[in-house]
SEZA-792247 format. One line per 5 residues: their letters; for each residue x, y, z of N, C-alpha, C. Coordinates in Angstrom, 1 decimal, decimal comma. Each point is the difference from the previous one (the first is absolute). Example, Ala and Ser with C-alpha at 12.3 -4.5 7.8 and 13.67 -1.06 7.14 Angstrom:
<sites>
AS) 13,2:-5,7:7,8:-0,9:1,2:0,0:0,9:1,2:0,0 | -0,4:1,1:-0,7:0,9:1,1:0,0:-0,8:1,1:0,8
</sites>
This chain:
<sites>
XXXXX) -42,7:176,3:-47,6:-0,6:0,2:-1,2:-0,6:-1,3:-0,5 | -1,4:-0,1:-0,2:-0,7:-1,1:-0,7:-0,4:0,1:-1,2 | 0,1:-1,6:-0,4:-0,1:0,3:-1,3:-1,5:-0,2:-0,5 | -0,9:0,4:-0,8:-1,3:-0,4:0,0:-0,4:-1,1:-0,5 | 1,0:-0,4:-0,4:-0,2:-1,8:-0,7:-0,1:-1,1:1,4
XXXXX) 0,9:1,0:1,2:0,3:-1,3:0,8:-1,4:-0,2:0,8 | 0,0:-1,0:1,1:-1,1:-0,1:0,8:0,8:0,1:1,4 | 0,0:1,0:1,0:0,1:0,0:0,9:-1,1:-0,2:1,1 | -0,1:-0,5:0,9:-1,7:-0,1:1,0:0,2:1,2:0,8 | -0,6:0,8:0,4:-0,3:1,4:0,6:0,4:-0,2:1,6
XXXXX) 0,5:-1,4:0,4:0,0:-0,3:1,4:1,6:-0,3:0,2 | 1,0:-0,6:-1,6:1,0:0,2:0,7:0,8:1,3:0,0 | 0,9:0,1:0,8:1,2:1,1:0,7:1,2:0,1:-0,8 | -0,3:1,1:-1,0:1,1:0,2:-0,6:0,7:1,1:0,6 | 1,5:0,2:-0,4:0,1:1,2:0,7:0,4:1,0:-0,8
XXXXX) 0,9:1,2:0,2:0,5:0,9:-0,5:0,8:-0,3:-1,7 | 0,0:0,8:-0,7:0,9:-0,4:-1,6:-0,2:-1,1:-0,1 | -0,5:-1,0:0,1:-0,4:-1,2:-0,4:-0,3:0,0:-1,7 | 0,4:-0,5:-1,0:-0,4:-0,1:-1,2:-0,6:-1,8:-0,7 | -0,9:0,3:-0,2:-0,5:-1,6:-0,6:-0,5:0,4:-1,1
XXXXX) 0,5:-0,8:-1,0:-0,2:-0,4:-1,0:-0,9:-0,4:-0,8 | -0,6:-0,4:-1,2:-1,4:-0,5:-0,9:0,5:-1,9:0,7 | -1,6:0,4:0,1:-0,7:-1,6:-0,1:0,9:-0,8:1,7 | 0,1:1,2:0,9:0,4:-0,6:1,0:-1,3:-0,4:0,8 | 0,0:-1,3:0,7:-1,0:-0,4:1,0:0,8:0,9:1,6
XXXXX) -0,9:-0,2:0,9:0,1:0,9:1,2:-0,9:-0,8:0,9 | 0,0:-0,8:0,8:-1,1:-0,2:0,8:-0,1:0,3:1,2 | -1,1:0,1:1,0:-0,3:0,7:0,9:1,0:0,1:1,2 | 0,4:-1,6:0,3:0,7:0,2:1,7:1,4:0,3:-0,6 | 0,7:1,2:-0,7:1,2:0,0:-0,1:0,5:1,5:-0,1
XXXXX) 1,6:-0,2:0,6:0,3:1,1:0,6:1,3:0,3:-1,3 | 0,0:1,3:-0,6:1,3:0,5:-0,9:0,6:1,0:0,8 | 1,0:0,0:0,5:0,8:1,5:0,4:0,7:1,0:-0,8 | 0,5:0,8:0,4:0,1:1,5:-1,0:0,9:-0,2:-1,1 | 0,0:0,6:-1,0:1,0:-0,1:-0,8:0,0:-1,8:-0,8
XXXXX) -0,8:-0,6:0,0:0,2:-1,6:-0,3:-0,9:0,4:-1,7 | 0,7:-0,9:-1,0:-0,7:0,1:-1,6:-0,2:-1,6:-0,6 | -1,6:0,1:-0,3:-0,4:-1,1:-0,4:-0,3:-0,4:-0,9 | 0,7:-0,2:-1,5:0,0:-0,5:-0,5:-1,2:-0,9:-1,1 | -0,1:0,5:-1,2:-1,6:-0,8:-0,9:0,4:-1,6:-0,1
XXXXX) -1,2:-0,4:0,7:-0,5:-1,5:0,1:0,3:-0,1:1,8 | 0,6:0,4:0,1:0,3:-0,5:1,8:-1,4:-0,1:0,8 | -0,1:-0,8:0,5:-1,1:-0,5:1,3:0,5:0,1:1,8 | -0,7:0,3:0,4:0,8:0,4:1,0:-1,4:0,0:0,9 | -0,1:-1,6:0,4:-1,0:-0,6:0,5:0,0:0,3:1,8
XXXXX) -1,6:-0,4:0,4:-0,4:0,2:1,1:1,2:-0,3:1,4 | 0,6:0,4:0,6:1,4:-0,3:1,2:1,2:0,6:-0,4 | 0,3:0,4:-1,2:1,2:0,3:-0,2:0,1:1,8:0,8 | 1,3:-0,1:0,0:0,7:1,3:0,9:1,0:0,0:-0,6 | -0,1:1,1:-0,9:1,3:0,8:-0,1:0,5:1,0:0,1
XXXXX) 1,2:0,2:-0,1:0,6:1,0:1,2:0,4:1,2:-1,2 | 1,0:1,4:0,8:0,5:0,8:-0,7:0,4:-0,5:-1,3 | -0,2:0,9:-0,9:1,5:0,5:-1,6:-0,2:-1,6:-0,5 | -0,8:-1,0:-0,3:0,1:-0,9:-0,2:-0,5:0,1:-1,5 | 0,8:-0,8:-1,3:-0,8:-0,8:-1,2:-0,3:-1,2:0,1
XXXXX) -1,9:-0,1:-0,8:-0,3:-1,0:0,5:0,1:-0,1:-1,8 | 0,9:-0,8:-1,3:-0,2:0,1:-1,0:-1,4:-0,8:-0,6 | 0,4:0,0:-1,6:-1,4:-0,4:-1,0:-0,3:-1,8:0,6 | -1,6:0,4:0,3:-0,3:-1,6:0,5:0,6:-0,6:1,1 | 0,7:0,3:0,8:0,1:-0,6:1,3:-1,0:-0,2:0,7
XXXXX) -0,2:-0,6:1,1:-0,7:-0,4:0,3:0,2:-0,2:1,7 | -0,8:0,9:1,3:0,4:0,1:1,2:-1,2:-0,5:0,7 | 0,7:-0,8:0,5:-1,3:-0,5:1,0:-0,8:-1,0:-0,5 | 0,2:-1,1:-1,0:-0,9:-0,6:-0,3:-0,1:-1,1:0,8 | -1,3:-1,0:0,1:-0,3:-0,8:0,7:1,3:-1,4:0,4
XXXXX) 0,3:-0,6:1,0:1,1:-0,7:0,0:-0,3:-1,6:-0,5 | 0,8:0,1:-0,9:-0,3:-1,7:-0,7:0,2:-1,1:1,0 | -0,4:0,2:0,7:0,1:-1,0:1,3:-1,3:-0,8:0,0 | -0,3:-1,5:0,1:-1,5:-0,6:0,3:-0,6:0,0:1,4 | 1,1:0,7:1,1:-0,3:0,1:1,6:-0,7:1,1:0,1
XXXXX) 0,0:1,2:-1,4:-0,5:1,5:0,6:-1,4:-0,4:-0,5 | -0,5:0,5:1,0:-1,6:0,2:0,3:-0,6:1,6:0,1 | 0,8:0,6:-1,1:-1,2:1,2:0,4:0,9:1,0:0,8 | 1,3:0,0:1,2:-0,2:0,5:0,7:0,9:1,2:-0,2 | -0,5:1,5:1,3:0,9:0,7:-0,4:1,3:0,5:-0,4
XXXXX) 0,9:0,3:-0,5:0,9:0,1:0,2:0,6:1,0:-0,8 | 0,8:0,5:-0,6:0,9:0,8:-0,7:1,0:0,0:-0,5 | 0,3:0,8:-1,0:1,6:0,2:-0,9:0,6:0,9:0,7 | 1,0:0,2:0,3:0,5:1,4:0,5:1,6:0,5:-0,8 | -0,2:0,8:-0,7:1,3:0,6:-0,8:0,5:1,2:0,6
XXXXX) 1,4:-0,1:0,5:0,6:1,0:0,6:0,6:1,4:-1,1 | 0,3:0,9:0,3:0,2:1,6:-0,1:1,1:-0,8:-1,6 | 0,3:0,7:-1,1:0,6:0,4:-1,1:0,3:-1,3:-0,5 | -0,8:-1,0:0,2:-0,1:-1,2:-0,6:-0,7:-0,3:-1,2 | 0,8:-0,4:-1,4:-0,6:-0,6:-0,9:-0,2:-1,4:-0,6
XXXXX) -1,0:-0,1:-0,8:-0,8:-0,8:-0,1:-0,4:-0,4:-1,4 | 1,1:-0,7:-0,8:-0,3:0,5:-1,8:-1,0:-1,0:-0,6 | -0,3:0,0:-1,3:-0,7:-0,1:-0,6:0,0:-1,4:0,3 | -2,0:-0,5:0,3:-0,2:-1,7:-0,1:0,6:-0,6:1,4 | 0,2:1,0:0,9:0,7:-0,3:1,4:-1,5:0,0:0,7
XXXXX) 0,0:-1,3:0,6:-1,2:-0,5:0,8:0,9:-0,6:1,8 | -0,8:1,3:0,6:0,0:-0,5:1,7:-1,2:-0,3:0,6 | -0,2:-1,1:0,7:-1,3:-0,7:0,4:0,2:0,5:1,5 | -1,7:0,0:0,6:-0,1:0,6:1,4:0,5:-1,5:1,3 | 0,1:0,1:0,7:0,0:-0,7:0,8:-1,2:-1,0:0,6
XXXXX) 0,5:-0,8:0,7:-1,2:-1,0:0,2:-0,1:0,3:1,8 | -0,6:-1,3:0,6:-0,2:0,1:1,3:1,4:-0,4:0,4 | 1,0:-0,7:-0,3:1,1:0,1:0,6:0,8:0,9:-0,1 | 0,1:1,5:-0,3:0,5:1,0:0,5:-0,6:1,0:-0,4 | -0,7:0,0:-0,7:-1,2:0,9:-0,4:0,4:1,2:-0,5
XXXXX) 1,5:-0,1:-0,9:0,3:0,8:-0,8:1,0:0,0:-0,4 | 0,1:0,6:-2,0:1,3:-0,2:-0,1:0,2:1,2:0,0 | 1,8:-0,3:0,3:0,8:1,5:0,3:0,9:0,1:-1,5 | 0,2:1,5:-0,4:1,2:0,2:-0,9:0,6:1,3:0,7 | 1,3:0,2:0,4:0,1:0,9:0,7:0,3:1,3:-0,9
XXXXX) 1,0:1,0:0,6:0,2:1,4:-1,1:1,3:-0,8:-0,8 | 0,1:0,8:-0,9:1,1:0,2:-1,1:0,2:-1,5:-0,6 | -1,2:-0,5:-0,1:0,2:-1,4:-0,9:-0,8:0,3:-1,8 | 1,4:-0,8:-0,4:-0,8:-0,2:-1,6:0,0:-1,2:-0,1 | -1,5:-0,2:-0,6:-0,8:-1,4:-0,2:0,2:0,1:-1,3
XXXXX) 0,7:-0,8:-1,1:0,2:0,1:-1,3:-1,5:-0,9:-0,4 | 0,1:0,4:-1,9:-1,9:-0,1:-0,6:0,0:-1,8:0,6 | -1,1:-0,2:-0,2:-0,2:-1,4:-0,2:0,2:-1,0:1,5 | 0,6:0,6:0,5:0,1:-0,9:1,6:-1,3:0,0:1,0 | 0,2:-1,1:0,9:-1,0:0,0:0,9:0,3:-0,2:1,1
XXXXX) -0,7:1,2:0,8:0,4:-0,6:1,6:-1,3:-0,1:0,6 | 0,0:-1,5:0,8:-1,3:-0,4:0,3:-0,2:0,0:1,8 | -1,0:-0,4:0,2:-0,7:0,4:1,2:1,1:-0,3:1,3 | -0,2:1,2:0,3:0,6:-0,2:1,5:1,7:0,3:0,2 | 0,6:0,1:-1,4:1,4:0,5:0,2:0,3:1,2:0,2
XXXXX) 1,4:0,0:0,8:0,4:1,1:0,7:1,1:0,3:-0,6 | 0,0:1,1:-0,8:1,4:0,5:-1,2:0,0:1,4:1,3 | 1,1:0,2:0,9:0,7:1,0:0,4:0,4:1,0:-1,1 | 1,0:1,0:0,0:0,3:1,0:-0,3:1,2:-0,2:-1,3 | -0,1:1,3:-0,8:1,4:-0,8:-1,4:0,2:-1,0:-0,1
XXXXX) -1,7:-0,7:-0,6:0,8:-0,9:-0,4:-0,6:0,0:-1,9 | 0,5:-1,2:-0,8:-0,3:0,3:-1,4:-0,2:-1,5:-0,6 | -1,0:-0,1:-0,5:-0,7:-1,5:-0,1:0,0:0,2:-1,9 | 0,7:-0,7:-0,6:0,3:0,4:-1,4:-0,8:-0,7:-0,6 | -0,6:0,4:-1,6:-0,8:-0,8:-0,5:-0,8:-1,1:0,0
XXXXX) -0,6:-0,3:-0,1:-0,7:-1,5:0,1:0,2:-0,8:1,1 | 0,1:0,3:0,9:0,6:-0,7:1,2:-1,4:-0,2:0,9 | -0,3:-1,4:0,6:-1,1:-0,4:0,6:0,5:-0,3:1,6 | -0,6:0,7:0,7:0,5:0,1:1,4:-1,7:-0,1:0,3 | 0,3:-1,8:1,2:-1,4:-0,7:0,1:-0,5:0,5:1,5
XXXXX) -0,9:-0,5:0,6:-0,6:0,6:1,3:1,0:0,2:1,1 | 0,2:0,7:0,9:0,5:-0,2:1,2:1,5:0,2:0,0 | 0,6:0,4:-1,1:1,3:0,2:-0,1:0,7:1,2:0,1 | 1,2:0,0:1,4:0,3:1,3:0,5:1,2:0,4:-0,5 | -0,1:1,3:-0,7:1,1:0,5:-0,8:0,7:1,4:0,9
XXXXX) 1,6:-0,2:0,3:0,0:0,7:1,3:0,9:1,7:-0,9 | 0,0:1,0:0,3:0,9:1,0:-0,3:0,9:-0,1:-1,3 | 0,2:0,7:-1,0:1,2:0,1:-1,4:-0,1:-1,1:-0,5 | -0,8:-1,3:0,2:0,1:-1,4:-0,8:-0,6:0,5:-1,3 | 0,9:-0,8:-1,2:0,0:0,5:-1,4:-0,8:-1,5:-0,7
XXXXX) -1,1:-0,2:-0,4:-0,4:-1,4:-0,5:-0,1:0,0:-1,7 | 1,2:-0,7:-1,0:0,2:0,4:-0,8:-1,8:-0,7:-1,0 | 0,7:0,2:-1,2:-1,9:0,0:-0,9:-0,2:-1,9:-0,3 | -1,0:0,1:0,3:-0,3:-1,8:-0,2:0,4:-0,8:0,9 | 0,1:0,7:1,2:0,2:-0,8:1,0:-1,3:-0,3:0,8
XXXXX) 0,2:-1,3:0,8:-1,4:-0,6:0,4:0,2:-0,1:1,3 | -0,8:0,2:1,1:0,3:-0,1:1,6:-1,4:-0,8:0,3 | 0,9:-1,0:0,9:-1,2:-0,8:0,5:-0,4:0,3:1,5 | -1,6:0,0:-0,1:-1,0:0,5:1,3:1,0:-0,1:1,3 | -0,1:1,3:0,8:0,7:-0,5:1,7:1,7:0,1:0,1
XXXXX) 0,4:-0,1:-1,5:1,6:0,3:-0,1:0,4:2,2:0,8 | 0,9:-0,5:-0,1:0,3:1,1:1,0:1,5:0,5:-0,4 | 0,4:1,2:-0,7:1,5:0,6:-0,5:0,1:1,1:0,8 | 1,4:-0,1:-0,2:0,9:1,4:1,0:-0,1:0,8:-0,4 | 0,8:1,0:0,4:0,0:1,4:-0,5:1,5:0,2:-0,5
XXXXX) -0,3:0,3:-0,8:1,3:0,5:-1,0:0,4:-1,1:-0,7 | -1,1:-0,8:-0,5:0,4:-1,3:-0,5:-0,3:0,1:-1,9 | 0,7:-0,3:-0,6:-0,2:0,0:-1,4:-0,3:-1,5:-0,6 | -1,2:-0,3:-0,8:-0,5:-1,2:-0,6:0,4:0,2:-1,7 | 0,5:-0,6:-0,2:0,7:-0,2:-1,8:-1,7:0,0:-0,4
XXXXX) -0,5:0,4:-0,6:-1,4:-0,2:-1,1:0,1:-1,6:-0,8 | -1,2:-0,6:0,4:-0,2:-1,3:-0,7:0,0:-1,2:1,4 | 0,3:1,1:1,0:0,1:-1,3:1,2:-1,2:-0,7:1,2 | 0,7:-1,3:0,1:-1,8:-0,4:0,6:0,6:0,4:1,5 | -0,7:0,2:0,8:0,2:0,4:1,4:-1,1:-0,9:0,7
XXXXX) 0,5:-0,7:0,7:-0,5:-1,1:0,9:0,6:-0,4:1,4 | 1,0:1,1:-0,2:0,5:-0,4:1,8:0,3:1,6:0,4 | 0,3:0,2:0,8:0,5:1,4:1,1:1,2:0,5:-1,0 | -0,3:1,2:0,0:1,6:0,5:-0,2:0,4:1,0:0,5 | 1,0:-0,3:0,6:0,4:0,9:1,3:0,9:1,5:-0,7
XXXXX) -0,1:0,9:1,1:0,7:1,6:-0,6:1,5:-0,2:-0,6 | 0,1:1,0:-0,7:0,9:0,6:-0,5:0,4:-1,0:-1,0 | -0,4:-1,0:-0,8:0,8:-0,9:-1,1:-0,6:0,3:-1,2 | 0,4:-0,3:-0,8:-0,3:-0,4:-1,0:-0,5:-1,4:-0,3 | -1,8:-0,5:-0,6:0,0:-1,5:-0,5:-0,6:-0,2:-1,3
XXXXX) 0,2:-1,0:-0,4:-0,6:-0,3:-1,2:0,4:-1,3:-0,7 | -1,4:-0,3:-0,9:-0,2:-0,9:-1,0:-0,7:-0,8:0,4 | 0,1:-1,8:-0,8:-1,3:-0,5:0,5:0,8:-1,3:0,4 | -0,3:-0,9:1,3:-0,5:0,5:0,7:1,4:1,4:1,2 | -1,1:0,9:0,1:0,8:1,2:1,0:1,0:-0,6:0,6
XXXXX) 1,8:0,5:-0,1:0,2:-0,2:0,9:1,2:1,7:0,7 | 0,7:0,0:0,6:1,1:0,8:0,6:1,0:0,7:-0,9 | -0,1:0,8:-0,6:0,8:0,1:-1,3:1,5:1,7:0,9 | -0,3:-0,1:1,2:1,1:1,0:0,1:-0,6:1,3:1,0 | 0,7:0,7:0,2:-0,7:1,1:0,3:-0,5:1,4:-0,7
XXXXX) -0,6:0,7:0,7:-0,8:1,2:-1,5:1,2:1,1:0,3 | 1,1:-0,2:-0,4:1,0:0,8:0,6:-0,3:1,5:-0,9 | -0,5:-0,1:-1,1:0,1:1,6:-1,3:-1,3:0,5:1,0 | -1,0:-0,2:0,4:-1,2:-0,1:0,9:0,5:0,6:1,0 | 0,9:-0,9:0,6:0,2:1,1:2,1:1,0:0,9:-0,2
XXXXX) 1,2:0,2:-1,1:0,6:0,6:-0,2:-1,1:1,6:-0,8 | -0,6:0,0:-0,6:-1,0:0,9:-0,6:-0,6:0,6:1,3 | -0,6:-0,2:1,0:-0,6:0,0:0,9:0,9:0,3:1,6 | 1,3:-0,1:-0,3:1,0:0,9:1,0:0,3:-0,6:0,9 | -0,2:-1,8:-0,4:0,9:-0,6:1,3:1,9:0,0:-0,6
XXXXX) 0,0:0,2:1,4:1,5:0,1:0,2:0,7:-1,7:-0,5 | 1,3:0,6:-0,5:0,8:-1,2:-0,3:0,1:-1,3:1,1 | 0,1:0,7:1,8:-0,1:-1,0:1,2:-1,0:-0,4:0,0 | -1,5:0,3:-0,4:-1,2:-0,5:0,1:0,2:-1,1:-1,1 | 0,2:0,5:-1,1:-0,2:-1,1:-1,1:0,6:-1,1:0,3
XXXXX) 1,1:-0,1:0,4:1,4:-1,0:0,3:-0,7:-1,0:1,2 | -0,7:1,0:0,7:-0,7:-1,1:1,4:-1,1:-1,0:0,0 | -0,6:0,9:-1,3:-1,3:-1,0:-1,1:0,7:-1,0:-0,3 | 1,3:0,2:-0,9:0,5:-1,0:-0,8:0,4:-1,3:0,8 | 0,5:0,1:1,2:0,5:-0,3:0,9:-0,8:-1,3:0,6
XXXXX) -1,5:0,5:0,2:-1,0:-0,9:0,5:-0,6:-0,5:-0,6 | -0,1:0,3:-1,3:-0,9:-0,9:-1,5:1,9:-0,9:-0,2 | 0,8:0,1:0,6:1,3:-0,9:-0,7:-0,4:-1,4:1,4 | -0,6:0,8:1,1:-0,2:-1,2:1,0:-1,3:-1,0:-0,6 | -0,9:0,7:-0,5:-1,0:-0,7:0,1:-0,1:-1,1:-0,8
XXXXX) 0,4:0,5:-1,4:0,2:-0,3:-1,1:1,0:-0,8:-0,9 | 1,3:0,1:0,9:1,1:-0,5:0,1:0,8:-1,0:0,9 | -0,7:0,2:0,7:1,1:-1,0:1,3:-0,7:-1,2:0,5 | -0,3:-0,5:-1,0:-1,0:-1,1:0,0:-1,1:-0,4:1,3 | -0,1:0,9:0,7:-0,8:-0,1:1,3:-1,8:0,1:-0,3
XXXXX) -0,9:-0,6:0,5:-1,4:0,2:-0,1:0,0:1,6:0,8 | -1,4:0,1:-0,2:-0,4:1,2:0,6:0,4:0,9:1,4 | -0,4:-1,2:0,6:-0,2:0,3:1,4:1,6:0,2:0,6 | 1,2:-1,1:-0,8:1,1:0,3:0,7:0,8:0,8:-0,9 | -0,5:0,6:-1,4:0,3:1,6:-0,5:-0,2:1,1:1,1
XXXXX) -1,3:0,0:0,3:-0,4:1,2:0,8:0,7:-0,1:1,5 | 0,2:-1,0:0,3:1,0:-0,2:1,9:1,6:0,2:-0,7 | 0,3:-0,2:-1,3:1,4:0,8:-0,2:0,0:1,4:-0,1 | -1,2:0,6:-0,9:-0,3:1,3:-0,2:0,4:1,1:1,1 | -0,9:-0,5:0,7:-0,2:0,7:1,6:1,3:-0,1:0,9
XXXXX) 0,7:-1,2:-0,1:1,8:0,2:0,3:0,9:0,8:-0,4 | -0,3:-0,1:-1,2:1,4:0,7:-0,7:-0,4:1,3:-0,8 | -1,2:0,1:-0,1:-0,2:1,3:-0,9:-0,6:1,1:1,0 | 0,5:1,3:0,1:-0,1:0,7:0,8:-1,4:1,1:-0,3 | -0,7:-0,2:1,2:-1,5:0,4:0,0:-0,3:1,9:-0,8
XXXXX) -1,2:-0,3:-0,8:0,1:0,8:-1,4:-1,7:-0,4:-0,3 | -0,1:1,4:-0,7:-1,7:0,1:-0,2:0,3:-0,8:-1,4 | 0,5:-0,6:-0,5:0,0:-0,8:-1,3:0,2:-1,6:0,5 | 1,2:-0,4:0,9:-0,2:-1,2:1,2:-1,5:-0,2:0,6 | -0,5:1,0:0,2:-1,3:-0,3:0,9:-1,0:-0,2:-1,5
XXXXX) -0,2:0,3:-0,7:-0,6:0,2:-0,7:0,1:-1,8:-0,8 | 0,9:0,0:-0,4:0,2:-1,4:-0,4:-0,1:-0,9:0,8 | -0,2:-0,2:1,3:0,2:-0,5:0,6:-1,5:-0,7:0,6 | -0,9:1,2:0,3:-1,1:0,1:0,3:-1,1:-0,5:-1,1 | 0,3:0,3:-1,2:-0,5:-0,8:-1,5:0,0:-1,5:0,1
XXXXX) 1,3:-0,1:0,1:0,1:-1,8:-0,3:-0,8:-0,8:1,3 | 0,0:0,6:1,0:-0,7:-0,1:1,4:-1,6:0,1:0,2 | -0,1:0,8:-1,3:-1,9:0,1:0,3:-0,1:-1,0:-1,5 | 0,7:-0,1:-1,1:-0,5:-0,9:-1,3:-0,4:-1,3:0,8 | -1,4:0,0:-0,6:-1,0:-1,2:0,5:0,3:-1,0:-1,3
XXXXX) 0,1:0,7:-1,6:0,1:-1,0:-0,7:1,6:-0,8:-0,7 | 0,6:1,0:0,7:1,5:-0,1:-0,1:1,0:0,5:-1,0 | 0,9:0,2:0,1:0,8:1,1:-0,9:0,8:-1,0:-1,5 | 0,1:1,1:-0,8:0,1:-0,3:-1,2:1,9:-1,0:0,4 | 0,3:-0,7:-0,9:1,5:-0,8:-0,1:0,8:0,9:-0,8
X) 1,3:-0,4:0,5:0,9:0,2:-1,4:0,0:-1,0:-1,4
</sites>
């Protein structure tokens, strides 16, 4: 259903039940899937893709140009996954030539006012709270919760199932399943109300606890946390997982 205030271009692909709103913009290279409602004032610029059952709320803004001084013009795209929202004054920028798109996956809420800029890769549940500025290149992995007023700097990289207290600056890695926060970020525990919500077992959680007590605790650097890890803690898709994080962080993982 269109509204006759809005401006849609006759070229883009809406699909099935689609509802848009007054004074919505629509431009040509963009794809809406079935069931998605757009909201008066929303812009929903040239690259963006979005997926099933999605709200796109009042004034958001998908797909705009990436505030980057390297982009030249070139193609690229927004891409919003299936029953993902998007509230009010929520601005996602398209991607540049270094990955030539940003990603938001299904079942994310983007709270009003936040920004996710070019080229970030937000996986699946996750919930980015109010006013929170998440800069280029920043990979947000599965159930990570980023509280409101929180700031992520370009190329930082969070776990999955990781919870950020709101107000916090993020400038180093933070690896799965913890909890961090404040300024500057550091290790504040694990997201235990989080993995318990979510159906990990009491031996899972204990084994998390277990290897954030090595890392964090036993006064060892990195490298000879993770060669105790791999000794004593018995191999586990949450072991591999932490493990393989701290192992790919280029910029380095947050402290206690």
């Amino acid at each position: 259903m269109y509204n006759s205030l809005s401006y849609v271009h006759p070229n883009a692909k809406i699909g099935k039940d689609v509802i848009i709103g007054p004074f919505v913009t629509i431009e040509e290279d963009v794809v809406i899937g079935d069931g998605t409602r757009i909201d008066s004032n929303a812009c929903i610029l040239n690259g963006a893709r979005i997926g099933k059952n999605c709200k796109i709320c009042a004034s958001a803004v998908v797909a705009g140009e990436p505030q980057d001084l390297k982009f030249k013009g070139e193609y690229s795209t927004a891409e919003i996954g299936d029953n993902t929202t998007i509230r009010e004054f929520a601005t996602v920028n398209r991607g540049t030539a270094s990955r030539g798109k940003t990603v938001i996956g299904d079942r994310c809420l983007i709270m009003a006012y936040s920004h996710i800029a070019h080229d970030c890769i937000l996986q699946n549940n996750i919930i980015v709270a109010n006013a929170s500025q998440i800069a280029g290149e920043v990979e947000v992995a599965d159930f990570a919760t980023i509280g409101g007023g929180t700031l992520v700097h370009q190329f930082t990289k969070i776990g999955a199932h990781v919870m950020i207290q709101g107000g916090s600056h993020v400038n180093k890695d933070i690896p799965p399943y913890i909890i961090a926060g404040h300024v500057p970020t550091f290790f504040a525990g694990i997201n235990l109300i989080g993995l318990q919500r979510r159906g990990f077992s009491a031996e899972k959680i204990a084994s998390i606890q277990e290897i954030y007590r090595i890392i964090y605790m036993s006064g060892l650097n990195n490298t000879k946390a993770i060669e105790k890890i791999m000794e004593e803690i018995p191999q586990s898709e949450e072991r591999d997982n932490i493990v393989n994080f701290i192992n790919g962080s280029s910029r380095g993982i947050i402290r206690k």
